[in-house]
VEXDREN-2710 file (C-alpha; in Angstrom, 1 decimal):
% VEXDREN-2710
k/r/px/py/pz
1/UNK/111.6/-104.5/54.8
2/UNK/108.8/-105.0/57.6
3/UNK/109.7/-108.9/57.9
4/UNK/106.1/-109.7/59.6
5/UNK/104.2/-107.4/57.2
6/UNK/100.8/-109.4/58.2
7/UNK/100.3/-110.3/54.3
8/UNK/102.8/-112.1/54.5
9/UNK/103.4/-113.5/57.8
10/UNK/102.2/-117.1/57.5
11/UNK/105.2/-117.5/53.9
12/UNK/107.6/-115.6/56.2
13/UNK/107.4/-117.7/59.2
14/UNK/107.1/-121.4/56.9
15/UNK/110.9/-119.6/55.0
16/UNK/112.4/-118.8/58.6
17/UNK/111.9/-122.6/59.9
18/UNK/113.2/-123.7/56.8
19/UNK/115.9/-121.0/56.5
20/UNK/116.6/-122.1/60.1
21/UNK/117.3/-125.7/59.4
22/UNK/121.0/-125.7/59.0
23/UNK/121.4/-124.7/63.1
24/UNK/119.9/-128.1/63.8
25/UNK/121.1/-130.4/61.4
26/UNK/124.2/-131.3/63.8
27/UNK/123.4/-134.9/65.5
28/UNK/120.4/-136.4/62.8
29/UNK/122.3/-138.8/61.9
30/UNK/122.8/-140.1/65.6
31/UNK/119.3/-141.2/66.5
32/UNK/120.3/-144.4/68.2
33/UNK/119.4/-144.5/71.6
34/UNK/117.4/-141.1/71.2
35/UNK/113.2/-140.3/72.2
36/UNK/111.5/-141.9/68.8
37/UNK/109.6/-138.1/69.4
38/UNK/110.5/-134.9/70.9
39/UNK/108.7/-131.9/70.9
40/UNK/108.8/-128.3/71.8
41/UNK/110.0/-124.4/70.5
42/UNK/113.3/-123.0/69.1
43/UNK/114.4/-119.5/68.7
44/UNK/117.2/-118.3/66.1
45/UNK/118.6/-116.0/63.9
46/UNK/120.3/-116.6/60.3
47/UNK/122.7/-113.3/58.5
48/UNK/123.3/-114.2/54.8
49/UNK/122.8/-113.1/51.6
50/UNK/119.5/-111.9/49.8
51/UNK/120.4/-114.2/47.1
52/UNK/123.9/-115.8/46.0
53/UNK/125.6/-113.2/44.9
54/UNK/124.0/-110.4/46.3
55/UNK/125.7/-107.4/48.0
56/UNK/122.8/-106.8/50.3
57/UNK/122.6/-109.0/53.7
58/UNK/119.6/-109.9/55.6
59/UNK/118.6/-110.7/58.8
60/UNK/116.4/-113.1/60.0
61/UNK/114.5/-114.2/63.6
62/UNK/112.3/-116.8/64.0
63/UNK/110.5/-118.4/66.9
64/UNK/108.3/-121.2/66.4
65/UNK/107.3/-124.8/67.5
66/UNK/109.2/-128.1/66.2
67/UNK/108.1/-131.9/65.8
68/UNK/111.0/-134.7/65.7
69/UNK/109.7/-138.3/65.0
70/UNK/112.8/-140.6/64.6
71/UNK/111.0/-143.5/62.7
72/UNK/112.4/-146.6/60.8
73/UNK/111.0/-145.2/57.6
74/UNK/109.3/-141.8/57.7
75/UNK/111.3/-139.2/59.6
76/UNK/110.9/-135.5/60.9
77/UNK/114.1/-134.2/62.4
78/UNK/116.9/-131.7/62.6
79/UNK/117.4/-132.1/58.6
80/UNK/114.3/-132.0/57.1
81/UNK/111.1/-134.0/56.7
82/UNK/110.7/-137.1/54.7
83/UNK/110.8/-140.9/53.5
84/UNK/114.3/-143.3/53.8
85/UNK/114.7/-146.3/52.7
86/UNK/118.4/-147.9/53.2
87/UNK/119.2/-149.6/50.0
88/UNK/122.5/-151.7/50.6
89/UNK/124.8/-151.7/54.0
90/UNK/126.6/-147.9/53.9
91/UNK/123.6/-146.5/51.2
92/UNK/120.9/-144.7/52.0
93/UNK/118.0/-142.8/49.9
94/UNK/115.7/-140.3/51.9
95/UNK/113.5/-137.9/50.1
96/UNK/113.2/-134.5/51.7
97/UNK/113.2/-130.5/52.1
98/UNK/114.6/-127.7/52.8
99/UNK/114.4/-123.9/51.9
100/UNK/115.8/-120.4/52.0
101/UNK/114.1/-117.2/52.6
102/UNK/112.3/-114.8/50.6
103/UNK/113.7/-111.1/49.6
104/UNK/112.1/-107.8/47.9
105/UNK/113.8/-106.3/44.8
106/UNK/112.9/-103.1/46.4
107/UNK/115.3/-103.8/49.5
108/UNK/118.2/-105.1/46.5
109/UNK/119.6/-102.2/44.6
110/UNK/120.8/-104.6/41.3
111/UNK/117.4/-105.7/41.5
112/UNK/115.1/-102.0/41.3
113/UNK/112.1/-103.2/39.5
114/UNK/112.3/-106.7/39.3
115/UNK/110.1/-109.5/40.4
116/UNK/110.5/-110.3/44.0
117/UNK/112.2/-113.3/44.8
118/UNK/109.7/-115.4/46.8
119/UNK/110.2/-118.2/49.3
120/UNK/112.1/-120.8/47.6
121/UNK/111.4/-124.6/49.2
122/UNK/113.6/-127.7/47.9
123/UNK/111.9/-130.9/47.3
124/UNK/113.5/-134.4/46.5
125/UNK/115.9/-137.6/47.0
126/UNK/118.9/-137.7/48.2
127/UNK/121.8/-140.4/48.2
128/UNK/123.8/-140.8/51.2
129/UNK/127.3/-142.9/51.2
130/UNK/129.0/-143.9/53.9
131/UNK/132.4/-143.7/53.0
132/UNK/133.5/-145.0/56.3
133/UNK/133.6/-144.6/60.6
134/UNK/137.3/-143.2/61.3
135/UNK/136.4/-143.5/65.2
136/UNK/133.4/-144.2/67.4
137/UNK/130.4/-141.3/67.0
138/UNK/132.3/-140.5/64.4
139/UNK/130.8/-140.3/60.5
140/UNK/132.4/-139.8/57.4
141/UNK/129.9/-139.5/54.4
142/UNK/128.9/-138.3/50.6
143/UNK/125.5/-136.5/50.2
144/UNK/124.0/-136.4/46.8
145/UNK/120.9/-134.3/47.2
146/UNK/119.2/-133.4/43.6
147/UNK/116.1/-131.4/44.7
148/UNK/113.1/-129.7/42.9
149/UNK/112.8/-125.8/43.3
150/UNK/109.5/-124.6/44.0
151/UNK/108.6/-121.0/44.6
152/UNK/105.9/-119.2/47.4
153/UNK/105.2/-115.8/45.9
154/UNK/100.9/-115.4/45.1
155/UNK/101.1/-118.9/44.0
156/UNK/103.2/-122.0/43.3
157/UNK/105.6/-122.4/40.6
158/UNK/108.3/-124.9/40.0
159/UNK/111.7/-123.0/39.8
160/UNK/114.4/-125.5/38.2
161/UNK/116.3/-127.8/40.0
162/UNK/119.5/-128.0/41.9
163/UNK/121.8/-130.9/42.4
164/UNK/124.7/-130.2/46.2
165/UNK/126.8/-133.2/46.4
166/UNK/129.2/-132.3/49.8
167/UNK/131.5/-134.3/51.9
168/UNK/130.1/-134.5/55.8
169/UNK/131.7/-135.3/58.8
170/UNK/130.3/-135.8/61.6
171/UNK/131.2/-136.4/65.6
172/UNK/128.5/-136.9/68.0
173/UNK/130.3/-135.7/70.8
174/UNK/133.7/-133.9/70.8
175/UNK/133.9/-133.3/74.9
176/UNK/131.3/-131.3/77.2
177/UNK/128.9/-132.2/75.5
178/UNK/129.7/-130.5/71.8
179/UNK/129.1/-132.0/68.3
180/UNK/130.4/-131.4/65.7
181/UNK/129.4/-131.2/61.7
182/UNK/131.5/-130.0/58.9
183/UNK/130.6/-129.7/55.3
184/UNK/132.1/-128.9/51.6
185/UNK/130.9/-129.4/48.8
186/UNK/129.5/-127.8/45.3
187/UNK/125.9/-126.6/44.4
188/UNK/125.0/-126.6/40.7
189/UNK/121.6/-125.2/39.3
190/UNK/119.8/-126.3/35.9
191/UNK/119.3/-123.0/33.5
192/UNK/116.0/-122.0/34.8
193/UNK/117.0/-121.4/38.1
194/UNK/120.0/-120.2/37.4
195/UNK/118.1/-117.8/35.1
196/UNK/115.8/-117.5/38.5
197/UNK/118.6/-116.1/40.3
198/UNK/120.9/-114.2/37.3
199/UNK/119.2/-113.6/34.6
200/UNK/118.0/-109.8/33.6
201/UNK/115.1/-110.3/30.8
202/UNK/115.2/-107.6/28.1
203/UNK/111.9/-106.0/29.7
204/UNK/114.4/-105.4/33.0
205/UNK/117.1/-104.4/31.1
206/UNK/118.2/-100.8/32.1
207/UNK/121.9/-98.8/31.5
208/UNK/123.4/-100.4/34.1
209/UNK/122.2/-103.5/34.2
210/UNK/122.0/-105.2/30.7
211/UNK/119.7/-108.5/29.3
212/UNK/121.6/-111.7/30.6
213/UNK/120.6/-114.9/29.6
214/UNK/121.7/-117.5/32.7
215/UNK/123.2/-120.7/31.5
216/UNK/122.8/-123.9/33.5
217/UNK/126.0/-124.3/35.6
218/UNK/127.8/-124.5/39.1
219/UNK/126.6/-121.7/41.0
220/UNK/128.9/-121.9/44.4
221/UNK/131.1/-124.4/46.4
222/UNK/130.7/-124.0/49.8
223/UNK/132.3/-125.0/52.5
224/UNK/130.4/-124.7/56.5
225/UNK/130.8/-125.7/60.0
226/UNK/128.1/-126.5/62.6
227/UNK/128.3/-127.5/66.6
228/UNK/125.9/-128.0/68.9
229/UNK/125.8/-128.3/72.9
230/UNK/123.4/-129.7/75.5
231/UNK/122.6/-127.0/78.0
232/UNK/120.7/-129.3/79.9
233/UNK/118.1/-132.6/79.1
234/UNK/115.8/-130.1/77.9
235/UNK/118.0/-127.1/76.4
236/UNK/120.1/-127.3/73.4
237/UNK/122.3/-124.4/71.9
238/UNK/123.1/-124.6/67.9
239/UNK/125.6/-122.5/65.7
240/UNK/126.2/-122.4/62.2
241/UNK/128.6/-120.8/59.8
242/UNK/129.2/-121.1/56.1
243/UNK/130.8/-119.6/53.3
244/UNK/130.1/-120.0/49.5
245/UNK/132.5/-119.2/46.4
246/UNK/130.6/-118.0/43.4
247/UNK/133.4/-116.7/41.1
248/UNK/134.0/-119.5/39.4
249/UNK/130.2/-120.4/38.9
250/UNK/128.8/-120.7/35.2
251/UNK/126.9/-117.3/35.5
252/UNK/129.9/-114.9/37.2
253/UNK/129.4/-112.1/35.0
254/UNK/125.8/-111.6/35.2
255/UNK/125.1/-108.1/36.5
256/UNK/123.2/-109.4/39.5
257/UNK/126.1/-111.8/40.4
258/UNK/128.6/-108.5/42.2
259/UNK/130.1/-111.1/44.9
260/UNK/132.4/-113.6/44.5
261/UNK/132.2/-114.8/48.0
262/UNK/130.0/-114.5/51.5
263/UNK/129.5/-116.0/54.6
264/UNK/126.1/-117.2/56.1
265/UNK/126.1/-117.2/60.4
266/UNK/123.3/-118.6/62.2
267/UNK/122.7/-119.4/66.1
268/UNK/119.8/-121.2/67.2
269/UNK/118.5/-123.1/70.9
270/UNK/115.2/-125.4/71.4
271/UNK/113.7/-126.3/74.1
272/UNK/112.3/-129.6/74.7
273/UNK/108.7/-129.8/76.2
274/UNK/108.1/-133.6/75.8
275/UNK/110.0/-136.3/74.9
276/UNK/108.9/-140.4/74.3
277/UNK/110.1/-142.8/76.4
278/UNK/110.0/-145.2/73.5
279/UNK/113.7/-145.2/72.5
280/UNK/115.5/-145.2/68.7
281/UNK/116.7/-148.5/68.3
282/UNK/115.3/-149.8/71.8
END
């Protein structure tokens, strides 16, 4: 697949930040005492699956500018962008997004002749709980994201919805500079994008790979690890690894559902060009 086909280089690009998220998403929750802006570029590159599921891996590499504004109430950092609003002492609501990648059926042999799968962008609330501080820089927390699913591909079109409740923890700084993030949890999708993912309409429907009607249901549990380490003030490596189970999931035997397990592994480093001088929480 010629990733920066020029077509569709500007969807591309927006799904590779996005896709890209997950290497940065290691000390958001730390802001105190950080710039209340930073800007400046970051370079990775993301291996994982085509869709969950899927037997065919892709890789992806992205360079591009970043924005981080820290702010009381709106916020643009290392998870997403979006609103918070903190409800009651150890609760939090923010509304954000995030998003995965887009893949051609004609690079997906269970998928010959289907639609392509577009870029897929999340959109909505999530819940945070803090379930408690077992040491200092240290974060031990419930995430209850429940997001809209809206897909790129010649247009815009609402795919279903998913809900990921995980368990995070967190440690700003484990020694030399490191942090730490570690995650498991569950992702379950309504029917229609479960349908997005599995299903084989009967117009698709070939000898080897029959109709399937998707059903709503758990699609994976998950479980990933992320670190991060300052190279410098201005230079800041990030890795990222994660592995999702889908044989238990509601829609296991669907023909297009030929994994039970696979890992995503990312590595990502930005570069800081300016910074604020105005402080979080200063």
């Amino acid at each position: 697949m010629n990733y920066f086909s020029k077509p569709q280089l500007g969807r591309r690009l927006a799904a590779g930040v996005l896709g890209l998220l997950p290497l940065c998403a290691i000390d958001a929750l730390h802001a105190q005492g950080l710039p209340l802006w930073e800007a400046g570029a970051f370079a990775g590159s993301i291996t994982s699956p085509a869709y969950p599921g899927s037997v065919e891996r892709f890789e992806r590499h992205v360079v591009a500018p970043y924005f981080i504004y820290r702010g009381e109430l709106l916020r643009a950092d290392r998870e997403g962008i979006g609103a918070r609003m903190r409800l009651a002492p150890g609760y939090e609501l923010d509304v954000g997004l995030s998003g995965s990648f887009p893949a051609s059926s004609n690079d997906i042999a269970a998928r010959q002749g289907m639609p392509d799968l577009g870029t897929l962008v999340e959109f909505g609330p999530r819940l945070k709980v803090q379930l408690g501080d077992p040491r200092p820089g240290m974060r031990l927390g419930l995430d209850l994201p429940l997001r809209n699913v809206i897909e790129f591909n010649g247009g815009a079109r609402s795919q279903g919805m998913v809900f990921e409740p995980a368990l995070v923890l967190e440690r700003a700084d484990i020694g030399a500079g490191w942090s730490l993030s570690a995650k498991a949890g569950l992702t379950w999708g309504d029917q229609r994008i479960n349908q997005y993912f599995y299903g084989v309409p009967s117009a698709y429907a070939t000898s080897e790979r029959p109709a399937y009607e998707a059903q709503a249901g758990w699609i994976s549990a998950r479980a990933s690890l992320g670190t991060s380490k300052s190279l410098s003030a201005d230079l800041r490596l990030f890795g990222y690894a994660r592995m999702d189970y889908y044989g238990l999931g509601a829609n296991s035997d669907s023909p297009l559902a030929l994994q039970d397990s696979s890992p995503s592994v990312g590595l990502g480093l930005t570069w800081t060009l300016g910074r604020s001088d105005t402080l979080v929480g200063k």
